[in-house]
C-alpha positions as CSV (number, residue, x, y, z in Angstrom):
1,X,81.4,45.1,1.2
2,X,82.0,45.3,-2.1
3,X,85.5,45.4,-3.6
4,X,86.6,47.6,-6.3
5,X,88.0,45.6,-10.0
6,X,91.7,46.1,-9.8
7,X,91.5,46.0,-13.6
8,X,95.6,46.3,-13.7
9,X,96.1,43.2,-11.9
10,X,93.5,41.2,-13.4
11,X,94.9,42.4,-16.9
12,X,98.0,40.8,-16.1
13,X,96.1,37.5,-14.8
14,X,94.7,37.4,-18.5
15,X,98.5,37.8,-20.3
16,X,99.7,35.2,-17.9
17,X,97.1,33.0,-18.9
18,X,97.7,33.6,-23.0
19,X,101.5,33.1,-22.1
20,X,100.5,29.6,-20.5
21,X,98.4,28.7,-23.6
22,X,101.4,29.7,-26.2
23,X,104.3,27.6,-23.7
24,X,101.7,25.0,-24.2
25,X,101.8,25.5,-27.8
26,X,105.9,25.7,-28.6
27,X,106.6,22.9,-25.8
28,X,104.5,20.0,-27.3
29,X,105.6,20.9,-31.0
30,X,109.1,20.5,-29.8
31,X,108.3,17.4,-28.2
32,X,106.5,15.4,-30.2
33,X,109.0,13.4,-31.4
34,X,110.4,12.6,-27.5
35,X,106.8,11.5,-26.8
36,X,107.0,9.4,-30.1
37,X,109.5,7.3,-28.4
38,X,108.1,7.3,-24.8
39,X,105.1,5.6,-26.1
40,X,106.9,3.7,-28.9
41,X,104.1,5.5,-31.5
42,X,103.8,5.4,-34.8
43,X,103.2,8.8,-37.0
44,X,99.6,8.4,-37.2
45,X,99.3,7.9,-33.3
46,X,101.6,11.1,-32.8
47,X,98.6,12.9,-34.8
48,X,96.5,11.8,-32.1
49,X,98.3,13.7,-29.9
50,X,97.6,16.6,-32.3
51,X,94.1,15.9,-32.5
52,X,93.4,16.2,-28.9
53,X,95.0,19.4,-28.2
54,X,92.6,20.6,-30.9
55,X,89.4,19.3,-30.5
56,X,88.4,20.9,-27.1
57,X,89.0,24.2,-28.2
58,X,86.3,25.4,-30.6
59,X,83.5,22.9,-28.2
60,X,84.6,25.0,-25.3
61,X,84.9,28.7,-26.5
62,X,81.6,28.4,-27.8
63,X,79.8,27.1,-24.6
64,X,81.7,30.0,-22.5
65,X,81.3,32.9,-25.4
66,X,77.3,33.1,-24.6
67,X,77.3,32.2,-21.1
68,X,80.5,34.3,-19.7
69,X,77.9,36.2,-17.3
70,X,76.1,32.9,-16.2
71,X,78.8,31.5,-14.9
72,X,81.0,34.7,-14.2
73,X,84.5,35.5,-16.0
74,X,86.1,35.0,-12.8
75,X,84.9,31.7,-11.9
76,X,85.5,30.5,-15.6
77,X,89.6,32.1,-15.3
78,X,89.6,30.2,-11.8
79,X,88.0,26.7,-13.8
80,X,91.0,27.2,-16.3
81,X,93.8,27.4,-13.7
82,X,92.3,24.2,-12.1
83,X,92.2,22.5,-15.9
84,X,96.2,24.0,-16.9
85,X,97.3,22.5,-13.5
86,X,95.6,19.5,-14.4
87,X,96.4,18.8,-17.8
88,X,100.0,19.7,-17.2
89,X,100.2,17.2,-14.4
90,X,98.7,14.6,-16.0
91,X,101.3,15.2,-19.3
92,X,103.9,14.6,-16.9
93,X,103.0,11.4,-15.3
94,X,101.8,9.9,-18.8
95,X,104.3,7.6,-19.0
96,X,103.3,5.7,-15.9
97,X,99.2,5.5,-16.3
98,X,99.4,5.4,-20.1
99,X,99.0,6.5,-23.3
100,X,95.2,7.2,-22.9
101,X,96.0,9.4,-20.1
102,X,98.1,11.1,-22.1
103,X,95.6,12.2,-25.4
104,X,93.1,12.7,-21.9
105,X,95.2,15.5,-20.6
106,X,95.8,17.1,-24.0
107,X,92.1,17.0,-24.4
108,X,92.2,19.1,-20.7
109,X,94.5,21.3,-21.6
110,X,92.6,21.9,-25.4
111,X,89.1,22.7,-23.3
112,X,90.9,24.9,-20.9
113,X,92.3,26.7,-23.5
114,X,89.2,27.6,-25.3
115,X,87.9,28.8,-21.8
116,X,90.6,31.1,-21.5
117,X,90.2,32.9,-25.0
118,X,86.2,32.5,-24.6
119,X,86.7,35.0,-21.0
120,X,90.1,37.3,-21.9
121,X,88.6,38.7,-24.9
122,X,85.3,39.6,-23.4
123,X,87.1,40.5,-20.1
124,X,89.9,43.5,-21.7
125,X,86.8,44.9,-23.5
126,X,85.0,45.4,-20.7
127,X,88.3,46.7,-18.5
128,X,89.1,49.5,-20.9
129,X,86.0,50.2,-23.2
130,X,87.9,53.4,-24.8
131,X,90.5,51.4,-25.9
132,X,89.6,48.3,-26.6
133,X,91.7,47.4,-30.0
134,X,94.9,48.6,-28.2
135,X,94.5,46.9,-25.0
136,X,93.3,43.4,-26.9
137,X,96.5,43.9,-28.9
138,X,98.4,44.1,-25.8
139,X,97.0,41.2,-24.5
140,X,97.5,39.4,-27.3
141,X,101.2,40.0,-27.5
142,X,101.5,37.5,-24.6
143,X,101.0,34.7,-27.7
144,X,104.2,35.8,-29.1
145,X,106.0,36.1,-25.7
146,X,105.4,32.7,-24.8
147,X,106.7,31.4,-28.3
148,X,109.9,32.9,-27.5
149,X,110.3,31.5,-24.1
150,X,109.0,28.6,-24.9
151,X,111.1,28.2,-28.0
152,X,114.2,29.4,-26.1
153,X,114.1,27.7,-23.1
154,X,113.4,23.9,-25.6
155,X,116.5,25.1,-26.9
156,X,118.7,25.3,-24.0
157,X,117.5,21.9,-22.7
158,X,117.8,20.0,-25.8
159,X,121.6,21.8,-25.5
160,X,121.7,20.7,-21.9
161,X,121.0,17.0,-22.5
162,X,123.0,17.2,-25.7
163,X,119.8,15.8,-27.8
164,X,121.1,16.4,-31.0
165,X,124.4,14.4,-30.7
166,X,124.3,11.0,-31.9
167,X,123.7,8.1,-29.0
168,X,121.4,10.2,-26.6
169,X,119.8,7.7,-24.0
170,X,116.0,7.0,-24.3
171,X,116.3,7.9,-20.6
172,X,118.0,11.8,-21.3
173,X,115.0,12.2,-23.8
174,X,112.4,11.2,-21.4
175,X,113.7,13.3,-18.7
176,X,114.0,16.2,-21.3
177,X,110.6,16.4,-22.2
178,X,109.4,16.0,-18.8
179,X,111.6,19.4,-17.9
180,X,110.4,21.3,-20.5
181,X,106.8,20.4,-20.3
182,X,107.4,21.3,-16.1
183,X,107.6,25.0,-17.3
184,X,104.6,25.7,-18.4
185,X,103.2,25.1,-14.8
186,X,105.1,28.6,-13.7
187,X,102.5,31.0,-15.6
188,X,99.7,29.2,-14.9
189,X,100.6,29.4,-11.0
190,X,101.4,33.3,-11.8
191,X,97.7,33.7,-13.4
192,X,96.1,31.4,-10.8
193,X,98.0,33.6,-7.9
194,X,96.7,36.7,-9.4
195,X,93.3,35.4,-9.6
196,X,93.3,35.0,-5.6
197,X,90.7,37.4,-3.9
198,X,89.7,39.4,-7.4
199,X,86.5,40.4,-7.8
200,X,86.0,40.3,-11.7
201,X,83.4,42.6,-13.4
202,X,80.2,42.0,-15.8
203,X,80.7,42.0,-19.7
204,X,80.1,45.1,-21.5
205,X,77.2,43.8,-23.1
206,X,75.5,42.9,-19.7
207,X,76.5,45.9,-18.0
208,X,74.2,48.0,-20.6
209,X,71.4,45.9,-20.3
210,X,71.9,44.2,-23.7
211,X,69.8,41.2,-23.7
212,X,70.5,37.6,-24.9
213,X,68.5,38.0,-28.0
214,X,69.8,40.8,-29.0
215,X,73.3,39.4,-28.4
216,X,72.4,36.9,-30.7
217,X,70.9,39.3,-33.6
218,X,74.2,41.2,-33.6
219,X,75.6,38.1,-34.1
220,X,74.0,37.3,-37.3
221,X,74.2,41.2,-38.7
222,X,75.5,41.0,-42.3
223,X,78.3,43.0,-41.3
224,X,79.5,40.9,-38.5
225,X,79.1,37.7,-40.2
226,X,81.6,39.4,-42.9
227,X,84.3,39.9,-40.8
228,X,83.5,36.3,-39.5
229,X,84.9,35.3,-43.0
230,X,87.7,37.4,-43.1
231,X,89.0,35.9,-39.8
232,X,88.8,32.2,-41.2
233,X,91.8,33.8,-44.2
234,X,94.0,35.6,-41.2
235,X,94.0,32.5,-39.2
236,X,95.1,30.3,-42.3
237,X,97.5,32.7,-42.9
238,X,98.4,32.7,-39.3
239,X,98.2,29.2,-38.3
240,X,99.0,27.3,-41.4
241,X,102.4,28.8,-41.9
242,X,103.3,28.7,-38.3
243,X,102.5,25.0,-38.0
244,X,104.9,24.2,-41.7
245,X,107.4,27.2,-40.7
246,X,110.1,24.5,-39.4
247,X,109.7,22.0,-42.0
248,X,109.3,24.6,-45.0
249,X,112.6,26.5,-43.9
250,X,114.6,23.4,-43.1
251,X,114.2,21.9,-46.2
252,X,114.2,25.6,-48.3
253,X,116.9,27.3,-46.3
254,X,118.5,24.4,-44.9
255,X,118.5,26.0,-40.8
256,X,116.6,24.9,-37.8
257,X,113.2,26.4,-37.8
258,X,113.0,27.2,-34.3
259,X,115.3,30.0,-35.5
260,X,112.9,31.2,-37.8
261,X,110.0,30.8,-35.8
262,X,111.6,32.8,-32.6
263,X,112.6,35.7,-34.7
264,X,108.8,36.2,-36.1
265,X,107.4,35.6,-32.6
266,X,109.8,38.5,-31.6
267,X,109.0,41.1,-34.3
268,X,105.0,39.8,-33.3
269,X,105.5,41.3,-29.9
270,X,107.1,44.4,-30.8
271,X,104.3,45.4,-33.2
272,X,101.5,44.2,-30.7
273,X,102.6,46.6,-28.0
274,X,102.8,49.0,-30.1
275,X,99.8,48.7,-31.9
276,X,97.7,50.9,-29.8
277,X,99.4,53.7,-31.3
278,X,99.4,52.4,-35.1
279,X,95.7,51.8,-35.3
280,X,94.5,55.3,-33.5
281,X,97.0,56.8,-36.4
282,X,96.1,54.9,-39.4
283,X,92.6,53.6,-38.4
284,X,92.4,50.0,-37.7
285,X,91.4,49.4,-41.7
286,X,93.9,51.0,-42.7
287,X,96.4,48.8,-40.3
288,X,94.7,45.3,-41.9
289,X,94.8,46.4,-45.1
290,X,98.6,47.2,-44.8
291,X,99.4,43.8,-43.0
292,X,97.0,41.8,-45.2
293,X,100.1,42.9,-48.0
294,X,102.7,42.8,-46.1
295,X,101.8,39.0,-45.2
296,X,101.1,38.0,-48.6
297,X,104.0,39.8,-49.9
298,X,106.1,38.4,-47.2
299,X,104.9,34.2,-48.0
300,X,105.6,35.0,-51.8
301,X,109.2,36.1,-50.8
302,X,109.6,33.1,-48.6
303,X,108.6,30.7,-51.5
304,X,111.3,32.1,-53.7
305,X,114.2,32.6,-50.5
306,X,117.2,29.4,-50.4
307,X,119.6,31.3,-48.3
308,X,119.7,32.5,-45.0
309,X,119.8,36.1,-45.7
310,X,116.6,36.6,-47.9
311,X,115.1,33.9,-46.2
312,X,115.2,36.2,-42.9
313,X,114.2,39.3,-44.9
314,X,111.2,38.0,-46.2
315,X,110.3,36.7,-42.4
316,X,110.1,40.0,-41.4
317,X,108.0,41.3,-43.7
318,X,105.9,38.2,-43.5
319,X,105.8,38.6,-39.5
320,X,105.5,42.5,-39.2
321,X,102.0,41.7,-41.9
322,X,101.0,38.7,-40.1
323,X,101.7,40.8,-36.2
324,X,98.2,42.5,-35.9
325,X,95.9,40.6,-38.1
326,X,94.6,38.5,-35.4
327,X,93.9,40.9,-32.8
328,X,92.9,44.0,-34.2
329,X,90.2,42.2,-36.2
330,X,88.9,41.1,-32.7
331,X,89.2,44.8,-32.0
332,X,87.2,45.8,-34.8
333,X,84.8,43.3,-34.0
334,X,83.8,44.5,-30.4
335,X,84.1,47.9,-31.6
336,X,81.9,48.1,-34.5
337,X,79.4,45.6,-33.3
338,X,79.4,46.2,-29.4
339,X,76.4,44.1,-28.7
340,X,77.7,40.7,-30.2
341,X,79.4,40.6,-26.9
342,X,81.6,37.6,-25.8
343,X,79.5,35.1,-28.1
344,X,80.7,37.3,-30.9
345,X,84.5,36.9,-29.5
346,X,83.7,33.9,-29.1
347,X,82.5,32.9,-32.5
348,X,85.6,34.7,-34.2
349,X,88.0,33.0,-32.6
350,X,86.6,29.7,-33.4
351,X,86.4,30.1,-36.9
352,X,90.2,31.2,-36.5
353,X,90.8,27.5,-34.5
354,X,88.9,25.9,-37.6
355,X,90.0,28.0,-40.5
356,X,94.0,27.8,-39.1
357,X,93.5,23.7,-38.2
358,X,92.5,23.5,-42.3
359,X,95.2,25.4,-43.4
360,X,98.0,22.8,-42.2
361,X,96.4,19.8,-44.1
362,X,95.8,21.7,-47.2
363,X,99.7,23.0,-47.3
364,X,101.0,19.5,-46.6
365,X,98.9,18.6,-49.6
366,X,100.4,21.1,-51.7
367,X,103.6,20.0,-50.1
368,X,103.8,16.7,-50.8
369,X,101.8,17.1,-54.4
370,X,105.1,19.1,-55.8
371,X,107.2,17.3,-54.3
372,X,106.3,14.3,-55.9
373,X,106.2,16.4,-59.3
374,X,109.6,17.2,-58.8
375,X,111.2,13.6,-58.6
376,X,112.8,11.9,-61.5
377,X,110.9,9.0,-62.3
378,X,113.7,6.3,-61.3
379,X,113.9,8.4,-57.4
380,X,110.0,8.9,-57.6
381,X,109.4,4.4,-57.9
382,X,111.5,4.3,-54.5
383,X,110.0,6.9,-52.4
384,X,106.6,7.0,-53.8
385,X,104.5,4.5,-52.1
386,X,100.8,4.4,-53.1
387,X,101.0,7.4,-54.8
388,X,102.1,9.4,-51.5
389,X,105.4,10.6,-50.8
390,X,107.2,8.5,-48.2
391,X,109.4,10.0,-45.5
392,X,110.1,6.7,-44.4
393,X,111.2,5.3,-47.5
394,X,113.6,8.2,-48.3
395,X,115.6,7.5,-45.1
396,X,116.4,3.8,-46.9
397,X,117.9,5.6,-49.7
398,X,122.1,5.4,-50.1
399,X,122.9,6.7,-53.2
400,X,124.0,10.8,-53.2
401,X,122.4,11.4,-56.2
402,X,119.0,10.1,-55.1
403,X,119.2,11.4,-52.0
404,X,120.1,15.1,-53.6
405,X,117.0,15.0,-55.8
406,X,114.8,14.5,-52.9
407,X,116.4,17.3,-51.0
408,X,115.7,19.0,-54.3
409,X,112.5,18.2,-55.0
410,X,111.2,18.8,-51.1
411,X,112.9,22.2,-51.6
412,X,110.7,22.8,-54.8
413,X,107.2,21.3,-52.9
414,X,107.9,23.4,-49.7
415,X,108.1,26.7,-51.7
416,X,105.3,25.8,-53.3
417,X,103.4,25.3,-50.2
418,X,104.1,28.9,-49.1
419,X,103.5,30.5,-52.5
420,X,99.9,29.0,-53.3
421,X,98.6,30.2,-49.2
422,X,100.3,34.0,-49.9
423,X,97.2,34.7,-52.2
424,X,95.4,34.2,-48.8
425,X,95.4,37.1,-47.0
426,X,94.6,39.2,-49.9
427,X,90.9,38.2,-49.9
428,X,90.0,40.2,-47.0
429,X,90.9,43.6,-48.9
430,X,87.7,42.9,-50.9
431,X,86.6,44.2,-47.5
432,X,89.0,46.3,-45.9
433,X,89.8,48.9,-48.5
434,X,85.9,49.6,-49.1
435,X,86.1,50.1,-45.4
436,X,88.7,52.6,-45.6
437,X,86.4,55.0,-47.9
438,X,83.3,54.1,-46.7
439,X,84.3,55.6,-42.4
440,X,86.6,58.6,-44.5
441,X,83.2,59.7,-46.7
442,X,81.8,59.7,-42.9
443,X,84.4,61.7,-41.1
444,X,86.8,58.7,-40.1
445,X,86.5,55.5,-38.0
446,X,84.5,55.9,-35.1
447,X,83.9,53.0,-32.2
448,X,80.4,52.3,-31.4
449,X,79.9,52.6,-27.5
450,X,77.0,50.8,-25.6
451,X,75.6,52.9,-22.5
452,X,76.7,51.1,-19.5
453,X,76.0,50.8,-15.8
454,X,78.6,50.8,-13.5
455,X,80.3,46.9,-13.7
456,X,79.0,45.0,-10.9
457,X,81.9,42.6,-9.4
458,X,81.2,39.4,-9.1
């Protein structure tokens, strides 16, 4: 007998499982530093860390993307609860089988990840093919969620164990860590317990009969491979501010960043729920091209804001622009170009991984260049150290006035940072406003929709 798709419950599977990857996400940026001392590592060892939680990713969404159907989404979401479980386990009894077991699970969790976004995207398509930008929107406003909880609940247990008073025990901080990493397992055992009994359907694409090849050639359509670019500038302007927001806004605005970057992740979710009803108002071209300024507008302010108050006014605009880049773009993408199926998913959100993972380098780059401009020479000969900016030098400094121009000068190089990545997001409008005219001179946007069989379970 076969069962019907409850498409409601497996929906909510999917959010779970985005909610998991964005705990994931907030908990280990908080943490790095307590993992620092567990291991006794040195900054270039912490970025292995980094590196692994990366790397899977892109290798994995691109091996799932074409074969979703081959292996089946549901076995793929069931794969991923298995590899979260794992990963998270393993992170938590690192400290007693070692340091390699530690950048192992990272690596876990990084593949798992890229399994996840390689099956929801393709999967909410497929659920609800009349609304397919609204509903990925939705789903993607469990990123968002998760930053807040995530961010939140580090902040309660860094209160808890009183972390940021001086002469906190090495043992309070490795207990810390291991509590906050613990709660990440609770989504992931929500999604997994959802999963339980589901039959899961076919893609889209496979459901009408689109073949393999033909997946491919939609793939490599001008048009697609356009909007392939304009997703490498939204995830640098997505992930590389995200990834400096803390540093940039502690040494601009002089507050905690986890402040900053809870408030945006807030104002994220709002718009994403609600963006259903934006894009069937203003057209999902017209909804880019207004967050496309709204983000770049948004970083300018933020590169010219030193006090609290403008600092938080230009995070709103910056977050309400930057709030449906990302997933209405995917939405666009299945929409306009229906038979690029999950490999087409799939190869957009990769090139967001890769385009977002350059951004961070290339802003610390800009951030360290000006801050180094901005040094008097007598400062710059102590914390300059072969010709790099050194963090740990400027901790051996004592005198006020050296220590003030430092402050002053990482202010100036963190502004900077911000201002040169706000001409970013204006690139894709080389694209978007054409757009605009081109579906108006043809009677308005309209979503392309594949004839389809009736989704087989499986």
């Amino acid at each position: 007998m076969i069962h019907p798709v409850n498409r409601t419950r497996i929906f909510l599977a999917s959010c779970l499982a985005l909610v998991t990857m964005a705990l994931t996400f907030a908990v280990r940026c908080d943490i790095l530093s307590a993992l620092g001392l567990e291991f006794d590592l040195s900054h270039q060892r912490q970025g292995l860390i980094l590196a692994a939680a990366a790397w899977g990713y892109p290798m994995s969404i691109l091996v799932v993307g074409p074969f979703c159907d081959h292996f089946g989404m549901g076995r793929l979401l069931r794969i991923a609860f298995v590899g979260h479980v794992t990963g998270i386990l393993l992170t938590l009894a690192s400290p007693a089988l070692g340091f390699p077991v530690l950048l192992a699970a990272c690596f876990i969790l990084s593949l798992t990840e890229g399994v996840v976004e390689g099956v929801i995207n393709p999967l909410v398509a497929t659920l609800y093919p009349r609304d397919k930008t609204g509903r990925i929107n939705l789903l993607h406003a469990s990123w968002p969620l998760g930053l807040v909880v995530g961010g939140l609940f580090c902040v309660a247990v860094t209160a808890a164990f009183r972390l940021d008073v001086p002469g906190v025990t090495a043992a309070a901080i490795s207990l810390s860590w291991r509590v906050k990493f613990a709660l990440i397992l609770l989504p992931a055992l929500g999604y997994g317990f959802l999963l339980v009994g589901q039959p899961f359907p076919q893609t889209e694409r496979a459901a009408s009969g689109v073949s393999m090849g033909a997946m491919i050639r939609e793939t490599v359509h001008p048009g697609f491979l356009i909007l392939v670019v304009c997703m490498a500038f939204t995830a640098a302007t997505e992930m590389g501010p995200d990834a400096w927001l803390g540093s940039v806004m502690t040494d601009t605005v002089g507050m905690r960043g986890i402040t900053f970057l809870v408030y945006t992740a807030v104002i994220m979710f709002v718009f994403r729920i609600w963006a259903g009803a934006l894009v069937r108002r203003y057209s999902p071209f017209g909804v880019l091209t207004a967050s496309c300024l709204l983000a770049a507008g948004g970083l300018f302010w933020l590169s010219h804001a030193f006090t609290p108050a403008p600092a938080f006014a230009a995070a709103t605009v910056f977050a309400v622009g930057l709030s449906l880049l990302w997933p209405v773009l995917l939405g666009v993408a299945t929409e306009r170009f229906p038979k690029s199926g999950a490999l087409g998913l799939a190869l957009l959100s990769a090139t967001g991984a890769l385009g977002g993972g350059l951004a961070g380098p290339v802003m610390g780059t800009i951030y360290d260049r000006y801050t180094v401009r901005n040094l008097p020479p007598g400062v710059a000969s102590l914390v300059v150290v072969d010709g790099r900016y050194s963090p740990v030098a400027k901790e051996r400094l004592d005198a006020p006035a050296d220590l003030a121009a430092v402050r002053a000068a990482e202010r100036a190089g963190a502004s900077m940072s911000f201002r040169w990545v706000s001409v970013l997001p204006l690139f894709p409008l080389l694209v978007y406003v054409p757009l605009i005219f081109w579906h108006r001179s043809r009677g308005g946007y309209r979503p392309l929709r594949l004839s389809r069989a009736r989704p087989r379970p499986r």
